[in-house]
DOZAKOL-382222 format. One record per residue (C-alpha): residue number from 1; residue in one letter; x, y, z. Coordinates in steps of 0.02 Angstrom, whole numbers, plus 50000, padded with zeros to 5 digits. Layout:
<atoms>
<atom NUM; "A"; <X; Y; Z>>
...
</atoms>
This chain:
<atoms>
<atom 1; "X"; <51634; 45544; 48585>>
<atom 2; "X"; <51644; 45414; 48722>>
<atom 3; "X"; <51760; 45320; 48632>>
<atom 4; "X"; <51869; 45476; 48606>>
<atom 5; "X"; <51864; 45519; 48794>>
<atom 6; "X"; <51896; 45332; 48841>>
<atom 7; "X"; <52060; 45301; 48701>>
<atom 8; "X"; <52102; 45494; 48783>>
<atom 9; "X"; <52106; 45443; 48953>>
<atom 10; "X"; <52196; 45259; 48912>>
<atom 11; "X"; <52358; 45373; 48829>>
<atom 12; "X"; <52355; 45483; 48967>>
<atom 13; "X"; <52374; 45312; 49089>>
<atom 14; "X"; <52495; 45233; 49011>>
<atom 15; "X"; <52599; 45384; 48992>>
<atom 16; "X"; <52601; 45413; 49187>>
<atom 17; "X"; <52630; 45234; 49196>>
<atom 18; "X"; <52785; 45252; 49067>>
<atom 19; "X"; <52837; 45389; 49159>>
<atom 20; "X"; <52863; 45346; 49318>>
<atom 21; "X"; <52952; 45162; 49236>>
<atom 22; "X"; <53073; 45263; 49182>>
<atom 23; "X"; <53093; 45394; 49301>>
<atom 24; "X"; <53168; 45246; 49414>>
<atom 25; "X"; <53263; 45184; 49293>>
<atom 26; "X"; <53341; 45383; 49259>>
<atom 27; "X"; <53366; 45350; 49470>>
<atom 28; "X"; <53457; 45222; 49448>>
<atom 29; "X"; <53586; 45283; 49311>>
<atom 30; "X"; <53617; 45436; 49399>>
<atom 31; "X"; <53658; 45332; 49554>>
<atom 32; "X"; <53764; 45229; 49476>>
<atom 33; "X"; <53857; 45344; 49398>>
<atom 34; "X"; <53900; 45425; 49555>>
<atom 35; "X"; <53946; 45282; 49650>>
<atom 36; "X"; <54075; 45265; 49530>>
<atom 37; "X"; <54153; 45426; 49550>>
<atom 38; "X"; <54153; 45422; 49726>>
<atom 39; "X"; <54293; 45417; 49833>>
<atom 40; "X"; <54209; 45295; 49963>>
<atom 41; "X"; <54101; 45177; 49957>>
<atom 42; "X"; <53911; 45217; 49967>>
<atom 43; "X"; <53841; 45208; 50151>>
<atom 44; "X"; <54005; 45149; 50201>>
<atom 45; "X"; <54012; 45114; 50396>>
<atom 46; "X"; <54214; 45147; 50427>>
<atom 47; "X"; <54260; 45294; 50353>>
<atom 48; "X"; <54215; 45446; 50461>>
<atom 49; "X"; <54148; 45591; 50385>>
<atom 50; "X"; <54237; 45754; 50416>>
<atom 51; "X"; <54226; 45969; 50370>>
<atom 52; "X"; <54278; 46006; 50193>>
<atom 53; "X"; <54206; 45825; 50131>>
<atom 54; "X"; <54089; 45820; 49974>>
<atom 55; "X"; <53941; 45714; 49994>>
<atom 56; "X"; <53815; 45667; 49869>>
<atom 57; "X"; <53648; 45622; 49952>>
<atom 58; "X"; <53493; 45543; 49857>>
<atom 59; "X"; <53340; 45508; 49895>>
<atom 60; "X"; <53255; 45386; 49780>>
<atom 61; "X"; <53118; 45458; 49678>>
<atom 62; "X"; <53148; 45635; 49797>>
<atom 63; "X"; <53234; 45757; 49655>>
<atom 64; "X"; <53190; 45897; 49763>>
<atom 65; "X"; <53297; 45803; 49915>>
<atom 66; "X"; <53436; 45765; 49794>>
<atom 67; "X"; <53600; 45863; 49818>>
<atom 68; "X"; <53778; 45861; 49830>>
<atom 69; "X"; <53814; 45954; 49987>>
<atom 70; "X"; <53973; 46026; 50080>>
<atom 71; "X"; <54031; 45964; 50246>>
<atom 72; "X"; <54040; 46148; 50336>>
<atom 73; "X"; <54194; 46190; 50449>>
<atom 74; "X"; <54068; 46168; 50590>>
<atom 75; "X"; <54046; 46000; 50554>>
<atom 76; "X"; <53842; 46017; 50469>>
<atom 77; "X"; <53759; 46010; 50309>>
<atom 78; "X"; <53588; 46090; 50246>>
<atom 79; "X"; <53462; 45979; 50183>>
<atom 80; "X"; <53283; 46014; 50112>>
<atom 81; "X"; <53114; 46000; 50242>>
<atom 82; "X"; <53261; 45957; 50407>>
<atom 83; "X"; <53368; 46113; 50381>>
<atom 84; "X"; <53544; 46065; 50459>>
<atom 85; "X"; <53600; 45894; 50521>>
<atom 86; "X"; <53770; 45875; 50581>>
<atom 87; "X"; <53884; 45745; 50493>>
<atom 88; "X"; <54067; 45750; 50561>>
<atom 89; "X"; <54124; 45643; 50660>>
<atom 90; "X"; <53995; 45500; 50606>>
<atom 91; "X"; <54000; 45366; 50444>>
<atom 92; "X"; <53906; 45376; 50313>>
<atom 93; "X"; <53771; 45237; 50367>>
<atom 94; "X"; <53727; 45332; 50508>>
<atom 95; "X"; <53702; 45483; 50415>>
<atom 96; "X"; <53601; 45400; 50310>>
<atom 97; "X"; <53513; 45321; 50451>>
<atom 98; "X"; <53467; 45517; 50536>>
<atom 99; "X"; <53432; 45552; 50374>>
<atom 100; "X"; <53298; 45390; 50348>>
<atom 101; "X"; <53231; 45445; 50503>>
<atom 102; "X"; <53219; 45626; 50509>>
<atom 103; "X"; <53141; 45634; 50317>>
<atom 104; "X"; <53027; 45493; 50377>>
<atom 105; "X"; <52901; 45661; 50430>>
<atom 106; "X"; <52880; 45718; 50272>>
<atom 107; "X"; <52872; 45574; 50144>>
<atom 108; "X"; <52846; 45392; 50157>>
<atom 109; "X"; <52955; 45262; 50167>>
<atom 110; "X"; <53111; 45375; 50130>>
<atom 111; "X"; <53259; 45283; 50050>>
<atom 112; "X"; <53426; 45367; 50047>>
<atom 113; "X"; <53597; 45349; 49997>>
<atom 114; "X"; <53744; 45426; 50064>>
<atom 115; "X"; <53900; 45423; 49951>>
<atom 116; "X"; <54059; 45532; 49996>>
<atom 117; "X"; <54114; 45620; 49822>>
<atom 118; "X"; <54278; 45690; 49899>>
<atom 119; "X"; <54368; 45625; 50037>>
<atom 120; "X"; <54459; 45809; 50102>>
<atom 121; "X"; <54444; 45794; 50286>>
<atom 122; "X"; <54550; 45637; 50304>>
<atom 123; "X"; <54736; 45724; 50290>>
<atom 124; "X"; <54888; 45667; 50357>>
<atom 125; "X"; <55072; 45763; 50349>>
<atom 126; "X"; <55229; 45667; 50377>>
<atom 127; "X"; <55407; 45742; 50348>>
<atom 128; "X"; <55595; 45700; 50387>>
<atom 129; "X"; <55671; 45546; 50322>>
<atom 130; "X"; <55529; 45452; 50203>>
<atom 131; "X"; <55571; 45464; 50023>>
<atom 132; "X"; <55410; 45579; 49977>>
<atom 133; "X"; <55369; 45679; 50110>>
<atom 134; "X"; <55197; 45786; 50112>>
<atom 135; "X"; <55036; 45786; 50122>>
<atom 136; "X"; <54911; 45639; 50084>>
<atom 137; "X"; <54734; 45616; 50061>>
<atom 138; "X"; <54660; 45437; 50142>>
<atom 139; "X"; <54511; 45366; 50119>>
<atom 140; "X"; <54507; 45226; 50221>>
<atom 141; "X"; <54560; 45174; 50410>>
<atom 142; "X"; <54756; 45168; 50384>>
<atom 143; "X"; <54884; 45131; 50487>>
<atom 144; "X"; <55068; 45172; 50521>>
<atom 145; "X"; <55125; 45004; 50423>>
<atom 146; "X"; <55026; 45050; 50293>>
<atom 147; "X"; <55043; 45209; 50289>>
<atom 148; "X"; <55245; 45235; 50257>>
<atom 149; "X"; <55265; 45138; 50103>>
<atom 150; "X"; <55127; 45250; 50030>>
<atom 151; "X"; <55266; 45398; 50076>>
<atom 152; "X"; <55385; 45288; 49972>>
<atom 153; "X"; <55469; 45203; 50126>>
<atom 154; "X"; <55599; 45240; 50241>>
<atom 155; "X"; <55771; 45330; 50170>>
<atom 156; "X"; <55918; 45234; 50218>>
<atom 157; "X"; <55966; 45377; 50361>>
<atom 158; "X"; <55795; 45356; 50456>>
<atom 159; "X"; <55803; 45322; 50647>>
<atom 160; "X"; <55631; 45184; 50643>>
<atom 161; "X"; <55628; 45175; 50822>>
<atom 162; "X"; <55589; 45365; 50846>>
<atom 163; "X"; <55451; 45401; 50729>>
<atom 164; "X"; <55341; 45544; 50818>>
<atom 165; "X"; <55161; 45567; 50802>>
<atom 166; "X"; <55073; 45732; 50835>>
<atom 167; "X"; <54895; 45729; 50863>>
<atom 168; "X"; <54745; 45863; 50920>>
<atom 169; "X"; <54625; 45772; 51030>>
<atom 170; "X"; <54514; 45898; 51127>>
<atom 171; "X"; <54588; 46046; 51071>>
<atom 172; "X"; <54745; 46000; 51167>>
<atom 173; "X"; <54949; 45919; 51089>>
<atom 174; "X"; <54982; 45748; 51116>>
<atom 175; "X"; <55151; 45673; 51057>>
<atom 176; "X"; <55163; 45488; 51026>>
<atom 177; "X"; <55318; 45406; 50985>>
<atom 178; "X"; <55340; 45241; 50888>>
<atom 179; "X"; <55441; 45104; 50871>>
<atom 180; "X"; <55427; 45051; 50684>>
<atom 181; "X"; <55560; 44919; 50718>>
<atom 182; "X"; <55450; 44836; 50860>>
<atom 183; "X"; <55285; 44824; 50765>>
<atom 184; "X"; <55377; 44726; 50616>>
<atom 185; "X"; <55443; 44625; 50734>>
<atom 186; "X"; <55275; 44572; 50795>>
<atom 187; "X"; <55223; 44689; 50932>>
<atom 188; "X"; <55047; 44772; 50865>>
<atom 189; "X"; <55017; 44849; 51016>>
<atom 190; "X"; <55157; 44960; 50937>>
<atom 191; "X"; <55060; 44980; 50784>>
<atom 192; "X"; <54956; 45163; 50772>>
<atom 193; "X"; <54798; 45189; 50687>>
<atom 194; "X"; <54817; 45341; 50606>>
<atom 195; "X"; <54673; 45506; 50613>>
<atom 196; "X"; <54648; 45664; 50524>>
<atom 197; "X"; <54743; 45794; 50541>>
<atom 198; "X"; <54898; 45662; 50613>>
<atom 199; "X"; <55088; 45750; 50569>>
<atom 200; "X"; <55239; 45596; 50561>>
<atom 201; "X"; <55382; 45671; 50586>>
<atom 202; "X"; <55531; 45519; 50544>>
<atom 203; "X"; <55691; 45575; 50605>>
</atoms>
């Protein structure tokens, strides 16, 4: 009988001990997997998270914590245990740092992952004389340079020393206007990082 209770209790321990090798190993696959749908790099700490973005955010060995969550028009998410965090406006290493922190309460030694599924927020319009005007989707810091050969380039009517930006910045219009000519010619001061939400209008 003690025998019986001892081989009982051995299967039992190895099972929990089989279990939780693979568990991490399940983790890890799912992780994986999602890294490589994602539109940007996971934990990135350049592109800025913004309303309308998809994020995926994992907690290892936390499948409770686990979710793919919307970015809200007001700029938050809802998470398990620290109800709503607000991500606009910050990368996704310091989300997952207020994340580390704030889950830090409840469970120990936290370690999350912050991976943006769907880029949305990041939109830029541009119109007038490129070859494919309309709306595009960027993932990454882009600038004016880089930015008008993705819009197939200039058309051959195109006044390059006139190129207007239109921005929101505090609620309030600002108009910018470029000289395309002058930043291939050297000057990068002339040279515009563009933001969401930027219209290029190329006359």
């Amino acid at each position: 009988m003690k025998k019986l209770l001892s081989s009982g209790g051995l299967g039992i321990f190895l099972l929990l001990i089989m279990t939780n090798m693979a568990y991490p190993q399940a983790d890890r696959e799912i992780l994986s997997r999602k890294e490589a749908q994602a539109e940007v790099p996971a934990d990135s700490d350049r592109y800025v998270i913004g309303a309308e973005d998809v994020l995926y955010i994992h907690v290892w060995r936390e499948e409770t914590l686990t979710k793919t969550v919307n970015v809200r028009m007001d700029g938050r998410i809802s998470m398990p245990l620290v109800d709503d965090i607000q991500a606009a406006g910050i990368t996704p290493l310091r989300l997952k740092e207020l994340l580390t922190q704030k889950f830090k309460d409840f469970i120990e030694n936290p370690n999350v992952t912050v991976i943006v599924m769907e880029a949305n927020s990041f939109r830029v319009y541009i119109s007038g004389e490129v070859k494919t005007p309309g709306v595009y989707r960027l993932r990454t810091e882009t600038s004016l340079v880089q930015f008008i050969p993705m819009a197939g380039g200039f058309t051959e009517w195109a006044h390059r020393s006139k190129i207007l930006i239109i921005r929101k910045e505090n609620g309030r219009e600002k108009r910018m206007k470029v000289n395309y000519n002058k930043i291939v010619r050297g000057d990068l001061d002339s040279n515009v990082m563009l933001r969401p939400g930027d219209t290029i209008i190329v006359p």
